[in-house]
N, CA, C and O atoms as a GROMACS GRO file, in nm:
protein
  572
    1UNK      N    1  -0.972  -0.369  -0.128
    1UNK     CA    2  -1.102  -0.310  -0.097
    1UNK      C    3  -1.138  -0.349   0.047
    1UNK      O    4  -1.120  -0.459   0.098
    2UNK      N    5  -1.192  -0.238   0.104
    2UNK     CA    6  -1.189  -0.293   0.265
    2UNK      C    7  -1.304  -0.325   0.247
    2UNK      O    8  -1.318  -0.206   0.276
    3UNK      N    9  -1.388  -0.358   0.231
    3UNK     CA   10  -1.496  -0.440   0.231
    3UNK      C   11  -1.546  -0.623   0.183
    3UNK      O   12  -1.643  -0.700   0.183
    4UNK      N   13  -1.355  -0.612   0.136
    4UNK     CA   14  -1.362  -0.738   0.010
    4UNK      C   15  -1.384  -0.891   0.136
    4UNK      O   16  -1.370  -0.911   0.256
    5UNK      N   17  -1.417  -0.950   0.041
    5UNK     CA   18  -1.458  -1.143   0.153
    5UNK      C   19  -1.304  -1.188   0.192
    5UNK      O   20  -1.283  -1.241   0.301
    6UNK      N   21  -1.184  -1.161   0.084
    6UNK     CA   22  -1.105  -1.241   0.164
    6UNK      C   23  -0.991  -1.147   0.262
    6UNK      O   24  -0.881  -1.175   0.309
    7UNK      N   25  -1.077  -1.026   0.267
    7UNK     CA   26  -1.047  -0.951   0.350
    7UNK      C   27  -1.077  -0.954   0.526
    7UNK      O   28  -1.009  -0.943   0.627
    8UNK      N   29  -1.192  -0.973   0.499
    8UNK     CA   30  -1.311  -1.031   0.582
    8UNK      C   31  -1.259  -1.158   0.683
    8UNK      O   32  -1.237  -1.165   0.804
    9UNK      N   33  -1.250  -1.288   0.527
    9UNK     CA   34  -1.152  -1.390   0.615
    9UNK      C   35  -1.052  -1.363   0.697
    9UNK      O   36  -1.062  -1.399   0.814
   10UNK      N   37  -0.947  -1.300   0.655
   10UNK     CA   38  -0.809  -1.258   0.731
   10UNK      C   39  -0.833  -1.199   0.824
   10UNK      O   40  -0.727  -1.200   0.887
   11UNK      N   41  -0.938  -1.118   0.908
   11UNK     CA   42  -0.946  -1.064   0.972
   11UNK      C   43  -1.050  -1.201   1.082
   11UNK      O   44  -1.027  -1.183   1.202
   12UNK      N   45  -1.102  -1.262   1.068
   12UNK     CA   46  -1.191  -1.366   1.164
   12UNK      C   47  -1.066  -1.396   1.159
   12UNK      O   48  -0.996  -1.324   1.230
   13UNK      N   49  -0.990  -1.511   1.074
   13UNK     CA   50  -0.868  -1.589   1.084
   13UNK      C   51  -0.765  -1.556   1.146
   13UNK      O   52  -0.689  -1.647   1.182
   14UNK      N   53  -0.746  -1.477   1.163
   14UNK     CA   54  -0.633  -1.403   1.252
   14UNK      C   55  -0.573  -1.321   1.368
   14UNK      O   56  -0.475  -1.330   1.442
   15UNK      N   57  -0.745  -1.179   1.337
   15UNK     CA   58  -0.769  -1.126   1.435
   15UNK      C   59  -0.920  -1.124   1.492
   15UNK      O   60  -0.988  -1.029   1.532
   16UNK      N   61  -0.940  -1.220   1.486
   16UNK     CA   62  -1.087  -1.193   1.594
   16UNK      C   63  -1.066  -1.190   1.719
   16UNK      O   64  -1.173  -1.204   1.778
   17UNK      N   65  -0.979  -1.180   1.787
   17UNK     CA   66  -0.950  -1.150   1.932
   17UNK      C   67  -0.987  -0.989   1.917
   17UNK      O   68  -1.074  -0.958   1.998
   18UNK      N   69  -0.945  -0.882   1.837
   18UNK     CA   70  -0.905  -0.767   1.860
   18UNK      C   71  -1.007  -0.702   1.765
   18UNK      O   72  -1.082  -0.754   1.682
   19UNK      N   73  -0.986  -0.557   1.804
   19UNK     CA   74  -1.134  -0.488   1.701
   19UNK      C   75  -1.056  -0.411   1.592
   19UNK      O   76  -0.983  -0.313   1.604
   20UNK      N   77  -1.089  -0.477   1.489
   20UNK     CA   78  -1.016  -0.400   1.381
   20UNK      C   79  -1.156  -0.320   1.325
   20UNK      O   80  -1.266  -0.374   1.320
   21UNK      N   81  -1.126  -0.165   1.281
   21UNK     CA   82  -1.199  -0.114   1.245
   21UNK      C   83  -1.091  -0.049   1.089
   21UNK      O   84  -0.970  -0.027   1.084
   22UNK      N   85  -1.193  -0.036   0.987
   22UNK     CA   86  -1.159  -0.040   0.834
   22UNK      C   87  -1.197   0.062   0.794
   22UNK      O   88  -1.316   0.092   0.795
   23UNK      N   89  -1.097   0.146   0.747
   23UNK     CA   90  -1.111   0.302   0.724
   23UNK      C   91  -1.050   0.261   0.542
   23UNK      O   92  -0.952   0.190   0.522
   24UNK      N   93  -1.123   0.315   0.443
   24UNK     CA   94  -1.044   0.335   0.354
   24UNK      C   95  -1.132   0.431   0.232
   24UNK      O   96  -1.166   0.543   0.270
   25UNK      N   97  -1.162   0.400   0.121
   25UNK     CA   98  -1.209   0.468  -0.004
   25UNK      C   99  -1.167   0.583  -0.012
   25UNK      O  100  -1.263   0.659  -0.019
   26UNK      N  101  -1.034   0.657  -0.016
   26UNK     CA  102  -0.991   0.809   0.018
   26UNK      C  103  -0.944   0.860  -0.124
   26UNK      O  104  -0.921   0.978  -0.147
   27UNK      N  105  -0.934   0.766  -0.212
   27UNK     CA  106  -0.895   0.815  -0.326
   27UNK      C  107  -0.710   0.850  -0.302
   27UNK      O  108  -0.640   0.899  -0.390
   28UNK      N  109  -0.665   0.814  -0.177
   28UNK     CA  110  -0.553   0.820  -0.185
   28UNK      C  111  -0.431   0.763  -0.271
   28UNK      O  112  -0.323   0.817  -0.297
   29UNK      N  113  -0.476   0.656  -0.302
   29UNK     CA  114  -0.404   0.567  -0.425
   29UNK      C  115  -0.378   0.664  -0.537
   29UNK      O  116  -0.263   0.688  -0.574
   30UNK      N  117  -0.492   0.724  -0.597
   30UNK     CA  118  -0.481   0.803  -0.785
   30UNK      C  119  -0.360   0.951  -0.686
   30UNK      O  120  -0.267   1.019  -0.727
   31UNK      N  121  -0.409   0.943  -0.592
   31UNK     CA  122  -0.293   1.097  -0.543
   31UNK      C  123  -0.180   1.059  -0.562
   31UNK      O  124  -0.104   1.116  -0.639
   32UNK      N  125  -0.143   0.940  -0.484
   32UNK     CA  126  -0.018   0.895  -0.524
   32UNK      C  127   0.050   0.868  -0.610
   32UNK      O  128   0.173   0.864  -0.619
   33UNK      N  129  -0.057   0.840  -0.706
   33UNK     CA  130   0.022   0.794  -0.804
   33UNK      C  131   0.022   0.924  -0.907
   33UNK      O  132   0.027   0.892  -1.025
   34UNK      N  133   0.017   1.036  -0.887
   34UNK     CA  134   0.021   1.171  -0.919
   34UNK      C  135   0.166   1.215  -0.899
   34UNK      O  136   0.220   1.284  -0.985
   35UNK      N  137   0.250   1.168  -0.752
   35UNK     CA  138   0.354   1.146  -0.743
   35UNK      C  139   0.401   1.227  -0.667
   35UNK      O  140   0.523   1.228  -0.648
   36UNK      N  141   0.298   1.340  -0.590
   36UNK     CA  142   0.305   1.451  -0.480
   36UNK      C  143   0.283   1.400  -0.353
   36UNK      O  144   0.174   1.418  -0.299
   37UNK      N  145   0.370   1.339  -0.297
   37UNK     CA  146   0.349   1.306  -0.190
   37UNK      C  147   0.321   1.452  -0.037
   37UNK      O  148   0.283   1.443   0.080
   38UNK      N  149   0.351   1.536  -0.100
   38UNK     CA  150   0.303   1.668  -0.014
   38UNK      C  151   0.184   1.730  -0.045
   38UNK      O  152   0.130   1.810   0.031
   39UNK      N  153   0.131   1.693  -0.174
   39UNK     CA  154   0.043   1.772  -0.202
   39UNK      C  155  -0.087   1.806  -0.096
   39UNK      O  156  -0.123   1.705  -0.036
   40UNK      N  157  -0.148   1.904  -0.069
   40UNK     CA  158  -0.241   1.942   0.011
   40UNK      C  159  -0.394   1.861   0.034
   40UNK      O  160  -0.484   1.880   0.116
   41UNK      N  161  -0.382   1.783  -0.055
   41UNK     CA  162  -0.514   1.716  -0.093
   41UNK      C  163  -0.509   1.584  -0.023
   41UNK      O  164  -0.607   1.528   0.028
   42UNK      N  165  -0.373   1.532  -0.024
   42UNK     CA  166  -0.332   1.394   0.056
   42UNK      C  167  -0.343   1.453   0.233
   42UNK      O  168  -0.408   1.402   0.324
   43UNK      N  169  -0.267   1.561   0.237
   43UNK     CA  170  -0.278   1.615   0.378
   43UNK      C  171  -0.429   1.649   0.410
   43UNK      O  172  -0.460   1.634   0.528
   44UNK      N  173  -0.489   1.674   0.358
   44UNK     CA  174  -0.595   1.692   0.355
   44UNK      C  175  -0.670   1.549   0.390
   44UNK      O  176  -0.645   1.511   0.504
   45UNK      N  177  -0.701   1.517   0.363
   45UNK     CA  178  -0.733   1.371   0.329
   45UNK      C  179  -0.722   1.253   0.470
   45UNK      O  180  -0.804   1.184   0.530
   46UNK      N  181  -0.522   1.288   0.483
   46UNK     CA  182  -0.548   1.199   0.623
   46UNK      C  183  -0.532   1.328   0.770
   46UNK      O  184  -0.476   1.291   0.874
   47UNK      N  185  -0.573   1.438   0.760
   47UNK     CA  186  -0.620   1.504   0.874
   47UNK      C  187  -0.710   1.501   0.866
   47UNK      O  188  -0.745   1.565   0.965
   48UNK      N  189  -0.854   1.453   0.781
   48UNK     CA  190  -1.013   1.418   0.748
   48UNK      C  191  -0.962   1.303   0.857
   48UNK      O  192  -1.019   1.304   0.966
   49UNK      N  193  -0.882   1.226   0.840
   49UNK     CA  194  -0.937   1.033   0.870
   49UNK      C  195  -0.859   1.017   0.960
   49UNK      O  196  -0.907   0.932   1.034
   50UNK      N  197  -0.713   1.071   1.018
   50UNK     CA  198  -0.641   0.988   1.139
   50UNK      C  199  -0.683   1.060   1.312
   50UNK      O  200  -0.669   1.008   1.422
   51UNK      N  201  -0.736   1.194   1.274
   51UNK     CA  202  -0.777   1.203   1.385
   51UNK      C  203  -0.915   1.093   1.422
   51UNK      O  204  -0.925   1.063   1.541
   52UNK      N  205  -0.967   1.064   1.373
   52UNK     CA  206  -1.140   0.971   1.412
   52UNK      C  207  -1.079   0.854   1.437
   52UNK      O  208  -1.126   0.798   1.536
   53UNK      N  209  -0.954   0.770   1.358
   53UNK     CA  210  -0.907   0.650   1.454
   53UNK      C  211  -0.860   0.680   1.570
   53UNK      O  212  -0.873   0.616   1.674
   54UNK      N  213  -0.787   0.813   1.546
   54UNK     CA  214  -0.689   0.797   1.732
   54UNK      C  215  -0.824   0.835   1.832
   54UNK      O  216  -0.823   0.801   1.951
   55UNK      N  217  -0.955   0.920   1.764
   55UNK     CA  218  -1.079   0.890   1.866
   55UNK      C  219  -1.134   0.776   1.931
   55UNK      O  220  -1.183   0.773   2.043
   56UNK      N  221  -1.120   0.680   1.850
   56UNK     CA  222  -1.171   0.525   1.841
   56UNK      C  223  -1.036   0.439   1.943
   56UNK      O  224  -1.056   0.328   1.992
   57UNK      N  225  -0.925   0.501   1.957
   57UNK     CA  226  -0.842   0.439   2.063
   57UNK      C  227  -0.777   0.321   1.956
   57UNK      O  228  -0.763   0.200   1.972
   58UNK      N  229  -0.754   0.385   1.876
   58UNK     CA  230  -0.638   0.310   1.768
   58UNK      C  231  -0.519   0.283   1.782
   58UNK      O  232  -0.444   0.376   1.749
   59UNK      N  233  -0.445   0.147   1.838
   59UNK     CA  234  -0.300   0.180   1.869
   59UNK      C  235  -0.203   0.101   1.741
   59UNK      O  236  -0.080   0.113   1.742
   60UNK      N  237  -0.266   0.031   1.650
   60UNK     CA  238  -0.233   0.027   1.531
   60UNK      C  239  -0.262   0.037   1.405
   60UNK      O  240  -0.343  -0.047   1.367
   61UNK      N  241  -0.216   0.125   1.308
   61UNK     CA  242  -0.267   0.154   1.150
   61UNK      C  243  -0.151   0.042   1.095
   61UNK      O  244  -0.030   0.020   1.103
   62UNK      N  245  -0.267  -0.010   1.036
   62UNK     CA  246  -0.193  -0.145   0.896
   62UNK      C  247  -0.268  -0.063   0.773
   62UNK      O  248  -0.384  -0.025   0.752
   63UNK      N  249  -0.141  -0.055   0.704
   63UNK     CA  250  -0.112   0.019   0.579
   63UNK      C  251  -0.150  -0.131   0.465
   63UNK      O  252  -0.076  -0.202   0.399
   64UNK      N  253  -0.255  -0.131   0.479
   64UNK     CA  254  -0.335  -0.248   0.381
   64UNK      C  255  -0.330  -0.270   0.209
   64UNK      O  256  -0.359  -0.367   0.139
   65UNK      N  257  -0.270  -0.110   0.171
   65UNK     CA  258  -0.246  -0.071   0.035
   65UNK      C  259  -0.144  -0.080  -0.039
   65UNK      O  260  -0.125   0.041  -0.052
   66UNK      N  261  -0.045  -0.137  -0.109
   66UNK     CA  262   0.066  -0.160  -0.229
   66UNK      C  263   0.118   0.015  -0.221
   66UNK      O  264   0.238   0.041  -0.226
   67UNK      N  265   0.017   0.122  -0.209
   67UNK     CA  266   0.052   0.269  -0.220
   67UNK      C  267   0.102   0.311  -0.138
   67UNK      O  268   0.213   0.364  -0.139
   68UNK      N  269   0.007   0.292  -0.023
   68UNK     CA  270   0.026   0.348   0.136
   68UNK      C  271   0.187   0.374   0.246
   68UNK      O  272   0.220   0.464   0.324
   69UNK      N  273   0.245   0.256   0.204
   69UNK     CA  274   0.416   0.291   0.252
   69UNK      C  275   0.451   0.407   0.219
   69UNK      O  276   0.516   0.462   0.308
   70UNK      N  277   0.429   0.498   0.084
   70UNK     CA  278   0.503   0.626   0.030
   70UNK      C  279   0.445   0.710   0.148
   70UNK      O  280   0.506   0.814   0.172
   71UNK      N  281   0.328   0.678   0.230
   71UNK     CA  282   0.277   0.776   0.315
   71UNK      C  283   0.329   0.746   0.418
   71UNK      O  284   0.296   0.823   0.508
   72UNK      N  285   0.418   0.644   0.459
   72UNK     CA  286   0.448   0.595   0.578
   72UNK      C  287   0.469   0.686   0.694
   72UNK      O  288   0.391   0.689   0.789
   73UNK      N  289   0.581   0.762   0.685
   73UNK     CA  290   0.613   0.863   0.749
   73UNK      C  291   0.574   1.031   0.810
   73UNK      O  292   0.606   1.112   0.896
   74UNK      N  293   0.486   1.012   0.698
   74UNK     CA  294   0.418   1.164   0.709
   74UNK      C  295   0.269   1.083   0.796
   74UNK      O  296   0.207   1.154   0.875
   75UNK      N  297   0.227   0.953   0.775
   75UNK     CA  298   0.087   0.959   0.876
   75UNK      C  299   0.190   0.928   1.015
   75UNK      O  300   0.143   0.966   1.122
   76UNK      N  301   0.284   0.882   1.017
   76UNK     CA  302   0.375   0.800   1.141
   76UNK      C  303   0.382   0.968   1.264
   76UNK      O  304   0.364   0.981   1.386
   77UNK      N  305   0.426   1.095   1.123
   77UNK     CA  306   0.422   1.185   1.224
   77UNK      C  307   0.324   1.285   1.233
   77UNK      O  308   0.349   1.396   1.280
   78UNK      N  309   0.180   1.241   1.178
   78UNK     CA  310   0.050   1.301   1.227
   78UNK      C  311   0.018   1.217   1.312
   78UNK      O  312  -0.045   1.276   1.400
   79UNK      N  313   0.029   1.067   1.342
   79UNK     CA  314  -0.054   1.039   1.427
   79UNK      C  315   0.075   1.025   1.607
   79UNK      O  316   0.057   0.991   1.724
   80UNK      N  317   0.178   1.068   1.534
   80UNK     CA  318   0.299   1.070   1.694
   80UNK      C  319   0.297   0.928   1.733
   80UNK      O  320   0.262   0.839   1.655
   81UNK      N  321   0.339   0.905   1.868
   81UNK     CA  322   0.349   0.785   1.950
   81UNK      C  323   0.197   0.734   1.988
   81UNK      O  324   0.191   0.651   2.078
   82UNK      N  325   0.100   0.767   1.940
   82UNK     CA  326  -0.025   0.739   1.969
   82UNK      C  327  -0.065   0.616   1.945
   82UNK      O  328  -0.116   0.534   2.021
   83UNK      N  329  -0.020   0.608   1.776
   83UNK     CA  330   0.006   0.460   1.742
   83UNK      C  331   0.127   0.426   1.622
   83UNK      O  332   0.205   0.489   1.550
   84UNK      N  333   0.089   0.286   1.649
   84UNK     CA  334   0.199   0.236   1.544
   84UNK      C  335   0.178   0.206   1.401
   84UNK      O  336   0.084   0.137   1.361
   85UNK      N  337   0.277   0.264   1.315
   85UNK     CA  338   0.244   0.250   1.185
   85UNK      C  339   0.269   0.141   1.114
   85UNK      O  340   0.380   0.140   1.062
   86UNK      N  341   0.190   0.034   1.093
   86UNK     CA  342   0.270  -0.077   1.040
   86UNK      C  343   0.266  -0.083   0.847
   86UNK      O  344   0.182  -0.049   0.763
   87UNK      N  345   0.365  -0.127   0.842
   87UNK     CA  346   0.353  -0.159   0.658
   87UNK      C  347   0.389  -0.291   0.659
   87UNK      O  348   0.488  -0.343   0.710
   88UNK      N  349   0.254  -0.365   0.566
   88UNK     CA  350   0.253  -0.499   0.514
   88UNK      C  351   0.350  -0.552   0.440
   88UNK      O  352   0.399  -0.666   0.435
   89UNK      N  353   0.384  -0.395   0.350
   89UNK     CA  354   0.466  -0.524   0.240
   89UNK      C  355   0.557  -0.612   0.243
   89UNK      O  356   0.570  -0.699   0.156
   90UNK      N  357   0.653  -0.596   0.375
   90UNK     CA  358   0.737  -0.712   0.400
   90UNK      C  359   0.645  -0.812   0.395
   90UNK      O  360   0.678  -0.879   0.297
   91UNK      N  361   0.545  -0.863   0.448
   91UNK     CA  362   0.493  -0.957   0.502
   91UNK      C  363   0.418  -1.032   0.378
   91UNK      O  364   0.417  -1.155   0.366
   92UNK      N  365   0.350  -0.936   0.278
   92UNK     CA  366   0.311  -0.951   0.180
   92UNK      C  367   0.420  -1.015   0.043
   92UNK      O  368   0.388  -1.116  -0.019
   93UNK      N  369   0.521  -0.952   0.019
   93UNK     CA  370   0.663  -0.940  -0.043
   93UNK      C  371   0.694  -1.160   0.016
   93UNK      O  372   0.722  -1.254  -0.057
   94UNK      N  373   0.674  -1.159   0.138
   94UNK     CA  374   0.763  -1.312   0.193
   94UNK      C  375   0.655  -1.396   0.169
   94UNK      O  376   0.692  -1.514   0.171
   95UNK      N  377   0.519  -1.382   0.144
   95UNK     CA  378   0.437  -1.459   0.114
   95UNK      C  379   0.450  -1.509  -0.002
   95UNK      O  380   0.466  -1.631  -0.011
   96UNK      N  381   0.445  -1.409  -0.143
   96UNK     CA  382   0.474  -1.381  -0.231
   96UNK      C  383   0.583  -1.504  -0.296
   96UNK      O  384   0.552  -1.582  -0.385
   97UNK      N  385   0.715  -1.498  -0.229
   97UNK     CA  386   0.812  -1.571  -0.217
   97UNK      C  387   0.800  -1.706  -0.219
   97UNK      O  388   0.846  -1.787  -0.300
   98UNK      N  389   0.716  -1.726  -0.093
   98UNK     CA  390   0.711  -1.857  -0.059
   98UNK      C  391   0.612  -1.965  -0.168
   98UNK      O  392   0.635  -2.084  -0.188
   99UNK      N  393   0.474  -1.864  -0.239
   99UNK     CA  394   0.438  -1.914  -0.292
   99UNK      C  395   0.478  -1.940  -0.457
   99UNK      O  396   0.452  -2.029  -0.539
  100UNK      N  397   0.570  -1.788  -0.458
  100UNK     CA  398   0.646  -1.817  -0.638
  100UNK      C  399   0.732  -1.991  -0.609
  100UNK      O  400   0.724  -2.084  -0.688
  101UNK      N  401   0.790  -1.993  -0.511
  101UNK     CA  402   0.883  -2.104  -0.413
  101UNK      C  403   0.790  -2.250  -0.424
  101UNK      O  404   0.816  -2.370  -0.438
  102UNK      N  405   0.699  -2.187  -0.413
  102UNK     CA  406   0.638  -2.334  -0.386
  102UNK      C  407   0.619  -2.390  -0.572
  102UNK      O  408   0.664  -2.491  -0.626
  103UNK      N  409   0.547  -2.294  -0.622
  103UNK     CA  410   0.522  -2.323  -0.764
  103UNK      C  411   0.620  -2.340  -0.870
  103UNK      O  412   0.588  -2.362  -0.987
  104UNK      N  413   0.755  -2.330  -0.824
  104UNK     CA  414   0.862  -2.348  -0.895
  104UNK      C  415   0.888  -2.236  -1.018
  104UNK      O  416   0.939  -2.252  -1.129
  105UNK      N  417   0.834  -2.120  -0.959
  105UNK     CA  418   0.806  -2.027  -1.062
  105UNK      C  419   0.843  -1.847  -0.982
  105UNK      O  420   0.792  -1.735  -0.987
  106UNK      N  421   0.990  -1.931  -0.897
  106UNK     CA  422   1.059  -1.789  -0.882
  106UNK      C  423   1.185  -1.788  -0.944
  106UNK      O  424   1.272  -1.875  -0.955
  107UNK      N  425   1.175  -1.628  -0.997
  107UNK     CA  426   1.297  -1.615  -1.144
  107UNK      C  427   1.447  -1.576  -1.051
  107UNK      O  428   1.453  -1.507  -0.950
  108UNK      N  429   1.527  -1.625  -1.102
  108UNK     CA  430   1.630  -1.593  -1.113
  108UNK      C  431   1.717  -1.477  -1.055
  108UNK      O  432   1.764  -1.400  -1.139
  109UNK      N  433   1.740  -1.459  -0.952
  109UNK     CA  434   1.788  -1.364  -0.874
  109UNK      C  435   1.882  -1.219  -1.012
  109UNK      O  436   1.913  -1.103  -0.984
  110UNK      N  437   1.897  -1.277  -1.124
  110UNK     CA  438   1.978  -1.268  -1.221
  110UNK      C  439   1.933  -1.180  -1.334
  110UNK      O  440   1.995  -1.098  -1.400
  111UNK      N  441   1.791  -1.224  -1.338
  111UNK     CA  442   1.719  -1.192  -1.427
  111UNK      C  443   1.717  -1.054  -1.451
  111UNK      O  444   1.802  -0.986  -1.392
  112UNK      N  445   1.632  -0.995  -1.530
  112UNK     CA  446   1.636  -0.881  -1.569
  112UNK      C  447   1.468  -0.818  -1.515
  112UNK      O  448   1.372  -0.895  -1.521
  113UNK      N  449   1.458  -0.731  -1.484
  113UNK     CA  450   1.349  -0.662  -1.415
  113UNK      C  451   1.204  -0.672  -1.489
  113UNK      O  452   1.240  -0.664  -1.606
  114UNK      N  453   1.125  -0.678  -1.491
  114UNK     CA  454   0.993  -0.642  -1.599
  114UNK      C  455   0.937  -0.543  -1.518
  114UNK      O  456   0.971  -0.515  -1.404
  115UNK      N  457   0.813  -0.470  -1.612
  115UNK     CA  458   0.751  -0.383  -1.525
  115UNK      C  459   0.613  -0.362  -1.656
  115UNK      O  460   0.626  -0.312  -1.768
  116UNK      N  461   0.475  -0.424  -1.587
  116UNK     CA  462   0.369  -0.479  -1.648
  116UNK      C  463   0.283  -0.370  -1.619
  116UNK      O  464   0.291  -0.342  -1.499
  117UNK      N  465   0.202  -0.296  -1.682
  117UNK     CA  466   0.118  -0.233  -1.665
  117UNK      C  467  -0.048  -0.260  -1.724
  117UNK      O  468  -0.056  -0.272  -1.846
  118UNK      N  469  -0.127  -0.267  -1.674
  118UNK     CA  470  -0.274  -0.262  -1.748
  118UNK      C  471  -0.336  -0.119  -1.840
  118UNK      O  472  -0.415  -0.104  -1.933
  119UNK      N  473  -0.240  -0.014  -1.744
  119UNK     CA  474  -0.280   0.168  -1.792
  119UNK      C  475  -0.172   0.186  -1.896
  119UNK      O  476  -0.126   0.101  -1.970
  120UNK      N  477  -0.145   0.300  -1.888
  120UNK     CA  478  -0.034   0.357  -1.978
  120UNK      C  479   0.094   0.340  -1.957
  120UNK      O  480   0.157   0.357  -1.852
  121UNK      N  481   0.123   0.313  -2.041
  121UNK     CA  482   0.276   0.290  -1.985
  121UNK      C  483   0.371   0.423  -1.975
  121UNK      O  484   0.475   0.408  -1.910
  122UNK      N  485   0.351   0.530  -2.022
  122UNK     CA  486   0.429   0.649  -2.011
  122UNK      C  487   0.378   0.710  -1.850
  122UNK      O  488   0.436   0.791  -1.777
  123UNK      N  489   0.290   0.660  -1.836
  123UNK     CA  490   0.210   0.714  -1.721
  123UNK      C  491   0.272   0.627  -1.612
  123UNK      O  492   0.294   0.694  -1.511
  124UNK      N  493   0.304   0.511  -1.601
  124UNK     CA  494   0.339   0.431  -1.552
  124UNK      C  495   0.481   0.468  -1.470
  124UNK      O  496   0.518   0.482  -1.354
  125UNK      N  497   0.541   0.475  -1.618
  125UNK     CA  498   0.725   0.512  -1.597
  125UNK      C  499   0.725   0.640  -1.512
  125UNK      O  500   0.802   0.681  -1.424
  126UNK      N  501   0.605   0.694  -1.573
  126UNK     CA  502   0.673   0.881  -1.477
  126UNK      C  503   0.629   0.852  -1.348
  126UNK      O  504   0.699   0.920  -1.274
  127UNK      N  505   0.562   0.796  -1.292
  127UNK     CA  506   0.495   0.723  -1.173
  127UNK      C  507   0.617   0.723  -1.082
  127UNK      O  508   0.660   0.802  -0.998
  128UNK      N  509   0.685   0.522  -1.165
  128UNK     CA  510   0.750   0.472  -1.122
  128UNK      C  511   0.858   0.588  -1.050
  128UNK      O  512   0.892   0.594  -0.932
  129UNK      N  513   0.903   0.684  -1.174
  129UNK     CA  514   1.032   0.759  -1.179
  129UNK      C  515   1.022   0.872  -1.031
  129UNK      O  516   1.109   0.893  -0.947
  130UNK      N  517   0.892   0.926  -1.041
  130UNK     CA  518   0.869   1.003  -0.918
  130UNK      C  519   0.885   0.962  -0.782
  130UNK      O  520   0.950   1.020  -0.695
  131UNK      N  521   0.796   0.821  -0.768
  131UNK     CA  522   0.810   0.801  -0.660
  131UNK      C  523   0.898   0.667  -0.562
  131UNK      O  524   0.889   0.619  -0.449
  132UNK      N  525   0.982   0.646  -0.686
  132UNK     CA  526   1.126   0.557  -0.688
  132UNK      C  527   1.258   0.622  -0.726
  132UNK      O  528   1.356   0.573  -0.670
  133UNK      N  529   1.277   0.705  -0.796
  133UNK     CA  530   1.376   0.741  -0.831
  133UNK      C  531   1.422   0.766  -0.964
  133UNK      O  532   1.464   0.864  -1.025
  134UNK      N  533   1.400   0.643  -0.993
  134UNK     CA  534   1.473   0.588  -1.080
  134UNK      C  535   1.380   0.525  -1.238
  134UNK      O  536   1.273   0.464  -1.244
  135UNK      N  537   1.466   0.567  -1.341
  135UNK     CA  538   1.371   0.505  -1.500
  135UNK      C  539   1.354   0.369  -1.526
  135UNK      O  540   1.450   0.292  -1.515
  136UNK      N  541   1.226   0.324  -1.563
  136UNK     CA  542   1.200   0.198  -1.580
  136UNK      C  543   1.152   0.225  -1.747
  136UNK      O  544   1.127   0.334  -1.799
  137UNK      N  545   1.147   0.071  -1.818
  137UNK     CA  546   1.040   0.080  -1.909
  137UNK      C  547   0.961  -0.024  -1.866
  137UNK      O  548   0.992  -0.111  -1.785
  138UNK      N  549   0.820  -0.006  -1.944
  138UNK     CA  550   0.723  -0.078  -1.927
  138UNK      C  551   0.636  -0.107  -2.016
  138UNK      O  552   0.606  -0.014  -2.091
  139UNK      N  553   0.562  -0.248  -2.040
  139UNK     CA  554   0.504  -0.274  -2.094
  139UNK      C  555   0.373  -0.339  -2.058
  139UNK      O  556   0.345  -0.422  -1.971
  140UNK      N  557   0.273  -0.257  -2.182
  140UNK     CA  558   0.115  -0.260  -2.166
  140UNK      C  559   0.071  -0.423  -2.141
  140UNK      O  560   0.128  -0.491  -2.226
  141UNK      N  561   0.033  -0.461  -2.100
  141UNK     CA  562  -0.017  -0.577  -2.107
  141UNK      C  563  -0.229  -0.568  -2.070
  141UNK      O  564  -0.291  -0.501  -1.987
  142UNK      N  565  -0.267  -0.649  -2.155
  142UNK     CA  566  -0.465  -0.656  -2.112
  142UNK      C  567  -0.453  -0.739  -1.994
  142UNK      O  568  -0.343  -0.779  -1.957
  143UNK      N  569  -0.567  -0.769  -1.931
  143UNK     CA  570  -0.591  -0.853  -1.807
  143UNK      C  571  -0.698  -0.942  -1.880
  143UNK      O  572  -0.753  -1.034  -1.818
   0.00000   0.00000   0.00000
């Protein structure tokens, strides 16, 4: 949530030299996960929002969303050499690491895959399947 506190933090903590300005609520996430990455409504959506950053003199988009990479390429070539498209999840993914690492609670290079859902799980798999490739199963789990 771009509005969230420890969002907030990371941004004093890190970048308060520079002006980050926070574009988000697009409903782009439920599109995606629809699994149309062409669909007209997503195009729609970021020709609404990437022209007003490159107004604002934007020379980097951080892809802040778990979703947003599937868009990588298609905002990379609406917004041209204007700016740079960055995606977190490496960065997010090695954090991740370090802290399963620290807690003694990273599995097994060996192991066998899980795939946890809070929604549906049929909904889930066709998700997964669309916009990975490939069949998973999955299981419901409450929060």
């Amino acid at each position: 949530v771009i509005d969230s506190e420890p969002l907030k933090n990371l941004i004093s903590e890190f970048a308060s030299h520079i002006t980050v300005i926070r574009d988000g609520e697009t409903n782009l996430e439920n599109l995606i996960e629809e699994g149309d990455l062409d669909s007209p409504k997503i195009t729609s959506i970021l020709q609404l929002h990437l022209p007003s950053l490159l107004k604002q003199h934007v020379d980097v988009i951080a892809l802040g969303c778990t979703h947003y990479p599937f868009l990588k390429h298609k905002i990379q070539d609406m917004v041209g050499k204007n700016a740079l498209v960055l995606d977190s999840g490496g960065a997010v993914a090695r954090q991740t690491k370090r802290i399963l690492e620290a807690n003694a609670t990273l599995a097994d290079k060996r192991s066998k895959d899980w795939y946890y859902t809070t929604g549906s799980e049929s909904a889930f798999e066709k998700t997964y399947e669309l916009l990975m490739g490939k069949h998973i199963q999955a299981t419901h789990k409450e929060l």
